[in-house]
DRENDODREN-331466 format. One line per field, with one value per residue (C-alpha): residue in one letter; x, y, z. Coordinates in pm, 1 decimal, m for minus. Layout:
N
resn: (A_...) $
east: (X_...) $
north: (Y_...) $
up: (Z_...) $
END
This chain:
414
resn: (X_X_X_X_X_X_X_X_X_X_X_X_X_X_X_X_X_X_X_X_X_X_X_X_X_X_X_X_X_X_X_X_X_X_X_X_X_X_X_X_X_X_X_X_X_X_X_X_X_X_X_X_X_X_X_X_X_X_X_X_X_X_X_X_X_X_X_X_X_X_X_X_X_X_X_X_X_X_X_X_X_X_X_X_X_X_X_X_X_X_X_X_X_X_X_X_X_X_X_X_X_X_X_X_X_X_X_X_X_X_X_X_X_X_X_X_X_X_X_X_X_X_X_X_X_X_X_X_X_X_X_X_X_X_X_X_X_X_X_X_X_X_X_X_X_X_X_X_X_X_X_X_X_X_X_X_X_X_X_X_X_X_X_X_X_X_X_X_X_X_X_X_X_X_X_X_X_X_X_X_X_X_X_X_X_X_X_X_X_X_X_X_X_X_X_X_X_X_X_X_X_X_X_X_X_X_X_X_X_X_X_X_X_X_X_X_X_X_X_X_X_X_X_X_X_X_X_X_X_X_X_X_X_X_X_X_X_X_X_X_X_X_X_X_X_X_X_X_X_X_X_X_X_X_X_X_X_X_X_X_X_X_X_X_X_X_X_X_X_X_X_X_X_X_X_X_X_X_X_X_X_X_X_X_X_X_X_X_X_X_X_X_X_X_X_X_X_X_X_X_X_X_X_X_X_X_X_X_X_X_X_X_X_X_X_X_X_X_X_X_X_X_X_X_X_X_X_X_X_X_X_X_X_X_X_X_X_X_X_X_X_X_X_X_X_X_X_X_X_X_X_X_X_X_X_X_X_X_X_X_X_X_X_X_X_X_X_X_X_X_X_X_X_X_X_X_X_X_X_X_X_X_X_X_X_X_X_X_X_X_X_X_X_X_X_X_X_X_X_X_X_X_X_X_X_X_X_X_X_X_X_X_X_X) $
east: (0.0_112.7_122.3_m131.6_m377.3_m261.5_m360.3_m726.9_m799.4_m675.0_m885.0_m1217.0_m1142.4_m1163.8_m1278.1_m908.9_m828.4_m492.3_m456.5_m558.9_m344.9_m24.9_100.6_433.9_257.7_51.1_366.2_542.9_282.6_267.0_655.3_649.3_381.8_560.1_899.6_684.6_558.2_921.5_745.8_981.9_705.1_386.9_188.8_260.5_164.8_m155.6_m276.0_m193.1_m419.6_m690.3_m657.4_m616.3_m828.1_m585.2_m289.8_m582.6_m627.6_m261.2_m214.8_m539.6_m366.1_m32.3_m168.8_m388.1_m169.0_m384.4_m297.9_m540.2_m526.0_m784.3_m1026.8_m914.2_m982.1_m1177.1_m1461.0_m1700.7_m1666.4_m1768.1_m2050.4_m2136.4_m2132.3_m2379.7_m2635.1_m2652.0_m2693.3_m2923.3_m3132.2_m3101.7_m3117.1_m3432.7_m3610.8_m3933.9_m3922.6_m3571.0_m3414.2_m3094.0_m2853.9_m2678.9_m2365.3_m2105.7_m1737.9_m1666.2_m1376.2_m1248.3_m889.8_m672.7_m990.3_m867.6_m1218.4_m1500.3_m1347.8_m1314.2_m1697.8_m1741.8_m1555.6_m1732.1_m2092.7_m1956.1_m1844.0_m2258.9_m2346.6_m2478.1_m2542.9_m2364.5_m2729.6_m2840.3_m2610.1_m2497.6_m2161.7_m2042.1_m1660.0_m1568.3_m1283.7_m1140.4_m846.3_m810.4_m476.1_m615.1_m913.3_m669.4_m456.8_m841.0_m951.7_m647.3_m650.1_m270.9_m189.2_168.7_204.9_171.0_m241.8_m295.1_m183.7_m376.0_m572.0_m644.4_m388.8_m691.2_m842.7_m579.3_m533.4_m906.7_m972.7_m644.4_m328.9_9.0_144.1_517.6_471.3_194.9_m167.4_m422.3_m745.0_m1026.4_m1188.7_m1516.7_m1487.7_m1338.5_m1666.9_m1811.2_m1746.3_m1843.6_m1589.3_m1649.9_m1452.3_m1650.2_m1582.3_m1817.6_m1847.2_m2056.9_m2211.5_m2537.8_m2794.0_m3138.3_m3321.6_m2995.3_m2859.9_m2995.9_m3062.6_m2782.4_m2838.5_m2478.4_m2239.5_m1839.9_m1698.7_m1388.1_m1111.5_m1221.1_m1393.7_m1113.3_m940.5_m1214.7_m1334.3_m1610.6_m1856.0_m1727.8_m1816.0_m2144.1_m2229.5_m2048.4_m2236.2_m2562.2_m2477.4_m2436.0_m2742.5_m2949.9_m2783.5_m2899.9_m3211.0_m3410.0_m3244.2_m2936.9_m2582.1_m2276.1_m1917.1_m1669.6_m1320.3_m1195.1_m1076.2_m1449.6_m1710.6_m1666.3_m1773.4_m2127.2_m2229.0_m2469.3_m2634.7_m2914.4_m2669.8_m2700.5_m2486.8_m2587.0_m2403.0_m2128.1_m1775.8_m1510.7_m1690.3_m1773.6_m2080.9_m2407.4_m2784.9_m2989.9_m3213.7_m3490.4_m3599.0_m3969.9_m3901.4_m3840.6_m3616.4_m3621.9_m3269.2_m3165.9_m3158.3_m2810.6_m2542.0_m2729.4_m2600.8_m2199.2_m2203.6_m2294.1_m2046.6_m1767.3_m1870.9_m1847.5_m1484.7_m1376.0_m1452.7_m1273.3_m922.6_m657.9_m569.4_m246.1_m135.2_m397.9_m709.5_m854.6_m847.9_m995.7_m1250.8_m1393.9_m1436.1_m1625.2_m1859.6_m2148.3_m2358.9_m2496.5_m2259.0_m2285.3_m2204.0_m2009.6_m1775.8_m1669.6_m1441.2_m1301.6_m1291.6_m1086.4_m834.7_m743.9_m752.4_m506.4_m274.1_m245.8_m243.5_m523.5_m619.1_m859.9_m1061.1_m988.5_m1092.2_m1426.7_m1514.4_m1427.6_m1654.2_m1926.1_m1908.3_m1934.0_m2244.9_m2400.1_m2330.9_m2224.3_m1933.6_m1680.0_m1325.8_m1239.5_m1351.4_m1156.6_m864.7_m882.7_m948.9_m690.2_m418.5_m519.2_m527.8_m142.2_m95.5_m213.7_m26.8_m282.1_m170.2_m418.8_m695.4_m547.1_m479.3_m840.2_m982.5_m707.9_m864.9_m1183.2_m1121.1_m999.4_m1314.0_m1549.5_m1275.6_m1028.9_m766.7_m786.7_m394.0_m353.9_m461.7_m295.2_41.4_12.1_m98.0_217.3_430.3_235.5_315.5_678.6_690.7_551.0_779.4_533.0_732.9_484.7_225.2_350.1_479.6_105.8_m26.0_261.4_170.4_m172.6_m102.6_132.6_m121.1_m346.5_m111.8_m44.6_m413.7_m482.5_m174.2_m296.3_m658.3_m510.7) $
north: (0.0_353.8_673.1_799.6_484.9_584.5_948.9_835.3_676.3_953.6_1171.6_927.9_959.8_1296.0_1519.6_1625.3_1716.3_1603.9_1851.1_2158.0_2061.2_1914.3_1593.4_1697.7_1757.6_1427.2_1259.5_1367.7_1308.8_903.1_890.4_1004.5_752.0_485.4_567.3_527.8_163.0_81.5_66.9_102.7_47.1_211.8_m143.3_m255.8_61.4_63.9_m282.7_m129.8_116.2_m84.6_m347.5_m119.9_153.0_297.4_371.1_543.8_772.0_877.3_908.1_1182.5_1310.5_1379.5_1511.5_1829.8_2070.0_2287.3_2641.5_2852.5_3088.0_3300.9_3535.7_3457.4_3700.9_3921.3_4027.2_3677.0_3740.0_4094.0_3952.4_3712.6_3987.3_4212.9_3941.4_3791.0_4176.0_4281.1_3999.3_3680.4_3839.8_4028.7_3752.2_3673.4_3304.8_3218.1_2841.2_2769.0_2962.0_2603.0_2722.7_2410.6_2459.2_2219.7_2169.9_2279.2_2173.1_2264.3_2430.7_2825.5_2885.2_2732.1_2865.8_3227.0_3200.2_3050.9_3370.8_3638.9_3442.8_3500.8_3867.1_3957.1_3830.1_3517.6_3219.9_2889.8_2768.9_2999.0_2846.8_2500.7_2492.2_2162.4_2152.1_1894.7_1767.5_1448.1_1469.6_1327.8_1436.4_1835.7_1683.5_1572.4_1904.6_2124.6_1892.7_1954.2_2382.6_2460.8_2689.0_2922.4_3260.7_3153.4_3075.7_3450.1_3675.4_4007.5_3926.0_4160.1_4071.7_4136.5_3867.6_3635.5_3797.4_3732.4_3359.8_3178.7_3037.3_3098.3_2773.5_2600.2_2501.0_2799.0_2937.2_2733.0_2811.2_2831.3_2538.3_2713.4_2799.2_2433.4_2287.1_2513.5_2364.1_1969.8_1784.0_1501.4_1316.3_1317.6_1371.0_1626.7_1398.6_1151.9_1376.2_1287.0_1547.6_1579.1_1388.7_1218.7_1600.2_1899.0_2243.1_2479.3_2884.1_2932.0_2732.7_2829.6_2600.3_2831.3_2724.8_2362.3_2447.6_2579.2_2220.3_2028.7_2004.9_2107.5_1769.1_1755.9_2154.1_2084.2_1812.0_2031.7_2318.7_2118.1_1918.3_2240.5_2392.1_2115.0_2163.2_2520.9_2674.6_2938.5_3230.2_3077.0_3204.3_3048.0_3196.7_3048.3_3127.2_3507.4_3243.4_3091.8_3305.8_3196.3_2852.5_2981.6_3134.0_2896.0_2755.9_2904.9_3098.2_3466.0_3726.9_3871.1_4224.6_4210.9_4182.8_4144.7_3850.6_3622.6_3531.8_3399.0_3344.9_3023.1_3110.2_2928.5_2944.7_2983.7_3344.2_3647.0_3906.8_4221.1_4187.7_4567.2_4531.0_4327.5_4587.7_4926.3_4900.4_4795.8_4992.3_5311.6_5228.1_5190.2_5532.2_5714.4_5558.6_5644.9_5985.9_6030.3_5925.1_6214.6_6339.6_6153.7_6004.1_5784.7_5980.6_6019.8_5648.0_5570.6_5830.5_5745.3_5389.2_5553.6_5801.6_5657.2_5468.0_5231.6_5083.2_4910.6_4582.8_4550.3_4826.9_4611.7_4389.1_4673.6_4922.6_4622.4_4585.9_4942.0_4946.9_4624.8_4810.5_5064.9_4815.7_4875.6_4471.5_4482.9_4733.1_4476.9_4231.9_4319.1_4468.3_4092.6_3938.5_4195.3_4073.8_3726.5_3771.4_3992.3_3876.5_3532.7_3311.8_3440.1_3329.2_3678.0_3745.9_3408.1_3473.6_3851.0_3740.4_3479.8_3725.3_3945.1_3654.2_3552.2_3897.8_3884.1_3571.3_3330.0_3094.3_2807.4_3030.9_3187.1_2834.6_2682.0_3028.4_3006.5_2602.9_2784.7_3016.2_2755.5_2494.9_2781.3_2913.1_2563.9_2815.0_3077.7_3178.9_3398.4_3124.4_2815.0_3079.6_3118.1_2711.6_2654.6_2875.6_2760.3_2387.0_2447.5_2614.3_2294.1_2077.0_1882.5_1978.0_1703.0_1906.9_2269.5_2160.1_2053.3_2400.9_2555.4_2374.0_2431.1_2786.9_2764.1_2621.7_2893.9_3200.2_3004.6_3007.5_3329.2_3451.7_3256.2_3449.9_3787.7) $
up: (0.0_m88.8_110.7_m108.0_59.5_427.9_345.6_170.6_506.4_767.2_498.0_523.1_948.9_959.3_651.4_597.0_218.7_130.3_m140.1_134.0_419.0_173.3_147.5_326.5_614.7_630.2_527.2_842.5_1065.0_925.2_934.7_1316.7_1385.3_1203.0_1378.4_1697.9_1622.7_1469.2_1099.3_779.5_513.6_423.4_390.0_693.2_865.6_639.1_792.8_1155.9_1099.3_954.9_1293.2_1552.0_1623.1_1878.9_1618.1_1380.9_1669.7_1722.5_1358.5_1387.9_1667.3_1519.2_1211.7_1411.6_1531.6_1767.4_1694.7_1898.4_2186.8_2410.4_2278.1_1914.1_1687.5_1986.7_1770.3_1801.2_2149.3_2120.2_1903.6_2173.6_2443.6_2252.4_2169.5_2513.6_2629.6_2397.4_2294.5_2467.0_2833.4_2675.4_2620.2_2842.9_2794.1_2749.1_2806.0_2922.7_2606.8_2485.1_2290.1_2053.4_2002.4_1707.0_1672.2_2021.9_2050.5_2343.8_2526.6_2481.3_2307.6_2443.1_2811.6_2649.2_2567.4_2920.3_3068.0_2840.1_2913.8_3293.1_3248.1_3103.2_3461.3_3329.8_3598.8_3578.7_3534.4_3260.0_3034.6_2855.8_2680.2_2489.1_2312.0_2037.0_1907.4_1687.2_1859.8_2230.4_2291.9_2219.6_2443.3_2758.3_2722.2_2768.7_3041.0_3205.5_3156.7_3175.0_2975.6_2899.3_2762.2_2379.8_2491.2_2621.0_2288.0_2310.8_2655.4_2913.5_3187.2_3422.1_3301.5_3343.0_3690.8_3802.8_3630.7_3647.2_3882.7_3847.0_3909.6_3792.4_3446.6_3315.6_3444.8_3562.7_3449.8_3763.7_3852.9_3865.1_3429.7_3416.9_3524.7_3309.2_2960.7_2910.9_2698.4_2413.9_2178.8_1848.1_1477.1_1306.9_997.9_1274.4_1466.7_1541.1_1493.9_1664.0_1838.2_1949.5_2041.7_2121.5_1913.8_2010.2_1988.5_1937.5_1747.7_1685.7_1353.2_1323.5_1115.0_987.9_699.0_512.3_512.0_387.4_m22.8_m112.5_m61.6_282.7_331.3_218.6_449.8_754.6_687.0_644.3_990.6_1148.3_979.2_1120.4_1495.7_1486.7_1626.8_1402.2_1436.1_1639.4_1530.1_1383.1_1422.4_1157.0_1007.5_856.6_557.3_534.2_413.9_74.5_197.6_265.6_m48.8_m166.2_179.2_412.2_645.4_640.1_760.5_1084.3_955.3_1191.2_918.9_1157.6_1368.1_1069.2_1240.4_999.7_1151.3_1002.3_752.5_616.0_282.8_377.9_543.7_352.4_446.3_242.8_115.1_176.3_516.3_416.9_379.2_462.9_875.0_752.1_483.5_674.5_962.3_772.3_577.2_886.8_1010.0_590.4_621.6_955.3_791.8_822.2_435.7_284.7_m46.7_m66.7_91.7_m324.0_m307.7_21.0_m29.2_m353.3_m249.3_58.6_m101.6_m144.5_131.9_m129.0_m379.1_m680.7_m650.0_m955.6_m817.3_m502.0_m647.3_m820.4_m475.8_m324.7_m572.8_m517.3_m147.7_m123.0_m357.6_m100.4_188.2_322.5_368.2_636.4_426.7_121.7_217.5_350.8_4.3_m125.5_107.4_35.6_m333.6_m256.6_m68.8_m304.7_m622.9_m543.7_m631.6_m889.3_m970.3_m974.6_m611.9_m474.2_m626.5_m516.6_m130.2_m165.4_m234.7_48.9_242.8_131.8_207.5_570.0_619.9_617.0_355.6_421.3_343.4_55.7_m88.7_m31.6_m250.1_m515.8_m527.3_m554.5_m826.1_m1062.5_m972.5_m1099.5_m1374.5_m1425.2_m1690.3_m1396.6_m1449.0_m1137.7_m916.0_m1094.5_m1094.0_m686.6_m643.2_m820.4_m529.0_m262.3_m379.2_m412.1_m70.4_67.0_m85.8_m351.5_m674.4_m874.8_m805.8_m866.1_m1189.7_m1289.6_m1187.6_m1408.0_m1696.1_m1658.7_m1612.4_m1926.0_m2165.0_m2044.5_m2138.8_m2466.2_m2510.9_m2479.8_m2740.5_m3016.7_m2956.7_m3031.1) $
END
């Protein structure tokens, strides 16, 4: 049996696409394992894995790295804060507010919800929280809440101060936000949805999507869409929000927290109401920008409260060129919603996203781009680098040829 075999079944465990996360990095993680067990060939490791559920289980947790930390990304907990304040506490008739962390790693999110459900003044008993993960190694390390300096990037040190212990090794978090969050191994590809689990309000699916193709999106996002109540929210990824054009999620209006409210196709909502509260905010915090070099720029793409949605992509081209990202890449994700998927608009976000860093999500929308467009030459171009950065010549020299045949193409038309 080949490495290719060993990666089809860690991909049939747990959603992963090969071609997303790279074969280097699934070929390490089956090399460690195989050092472990004192393995020198692939077939031999291959019938392990199909005997012995254990050894599946350490391959799964080798291969996720847990790269998280508390109050990630701060705005979905600022989201979180305002709708407990200003809608769920509001409510005459309220149940207990039941909020999923799927995939939950080392614990740093679902306790950050616990803590900001804590700092509204909620009760222990007004609230449910439950935190998955595939991984049980991720799951021990949460249960046990140590945490160093890496976990607490950007927190309040007050916070730290008031809900954890200094203690040899890192901070401890508080037994009483321990007992807070309940802990289960699961796989979201098997979750069960109702009546074998309740409806949550509140469900955070940050950063999974974006390693998945698009069948196993599909069947996420409808999992998740089942697990929600009418009107209950769902947080996901800054890289993601091209993964819900096409399903019955809309945007709740707040950009920065990437958060989308079920929607059922039997109830109307006047579309308008979409963009008018964003777009007006981020008016008002345009036309507050000192003049500079670029103030023409940034204020024509500001002017009007309305815009025309075949003038975002074009608004966001110009604001990345002067490095305004954050600004560019809203106006990306604006299009997307509005007009629906383009190759133009992936491959746009994906280079803002390279840009920023974030070279998973820049990969997955490049992948995008040339689904919808498959001679999309920007995008094959950057698969190509991102290939040869990750070692897989094989495949970079198939996006280059692609890319080559494409540019050929395209001289012999003029």
């Amino acid at each position: 049996m080949s490495l290719e075999a060993i990666s089809g079944l860690l991909q049939k465990a747990t959603g992963l696409d090969v071609d997303t996360v790279g074969l280097p990095v699934i070929r390490q993680a089956i090399d460690d394992r195989m050092a472990e067990c004192n393995i020198n060939n692939y077939s031999t490791y291959y019938t392990i894995l199909n005997k012995t559920p254990g050894e599946l289980q350490a391959l799964i947790n080798e291969t996720m790295v847990p790269e998280t930390w508390f109050f990630r990304g701060q705005e979905p907990f600022v989201c979180l804060r305002s709708y407990v304040m200003r809608e769920w506490m509001l409510k005459p008739d309220k149940d207990v507010l039941r909020i999923l962390t799927i995939p939950c790693s080392t614990g740093e999110e679902p306790y950050s919800v616990a803590i900001t459900l804590i700092e509204c003044g909620l009760k222990p008993s007004d609230f449910a929280i439950d935190a998955i993960d595939v991984s049980t190694q991720s799951l021990d390390m949460a249960k046990e809440a140590v945490y160093t300096d890496h976990s607490f990037r950007g927190v309040d040190p007050i916070l730290r101060k008031n809900y954890f212990s200094k203690i040899e090794n890192g901070y401890r978090l508080n037994r009483n936000i321990r007992d807070l969050v309940k802990f289960e191994h699961g796989n979201i590809l098997s979750l069960d949805c109702p009546g074998n689990m309740a409806l949550y309000d509140i469900i955070f699916c940050r950063n999974l999507l974006i390693y998945f193709n698009k069948e196993t999106q599909d069947n996420v996002l409808g999992k998740l869409h089942f697990l929600l109540k009418n009107n209950g929210i769902l947080f996901i990824g800054h890289g993601e929000a091209g993964c819900m054009v096409g399903h019955d999620y809309k945007s709740i209006g707040k950009p920065s927290a990437f958060a989308y409210s079920k929607s059922d196709k039997e109830i109307f909502v006047p579309p308008q109401r979409k963009l008018k509260t964003p777009l007006k905010r981020r008016t008002n915090q345009h036309n507050n920008i000192k003049t500079n070099n670029n103030a023409g720029i940034i204020e024509e793409c500001s002017k009007k409260k309305e815009r025309d949605p075949t003038k975002i992509l074009e608004d966001a081209r110009q604001l990345a060129n002067i490095g305004r990202l954050a600004e560019a890449e809203q106006k990306c994700r604006e299009n997307l919603e509005t007009d629906g998927p383009s190759a133009e608009a992936f491959y746009l976000l994906g280079v803002i996203l390279d840009a920023q860093g974030n070279k998973s999500g820049a990969e997955y929308l490049y992948k995008r781009a040339i689904y919808l467009c498959p001679d999309h030459y920007q995008s094959l171009i950057h698969l190509a680098s991102h290939a040869e950065r990750q070692g897989d010549m094989q495949k970079a020299e198939i996006y280059r040829s692609r890319s080559e045949k494409h540019a050929v193409g395209k001289v012999g038309k003029q």
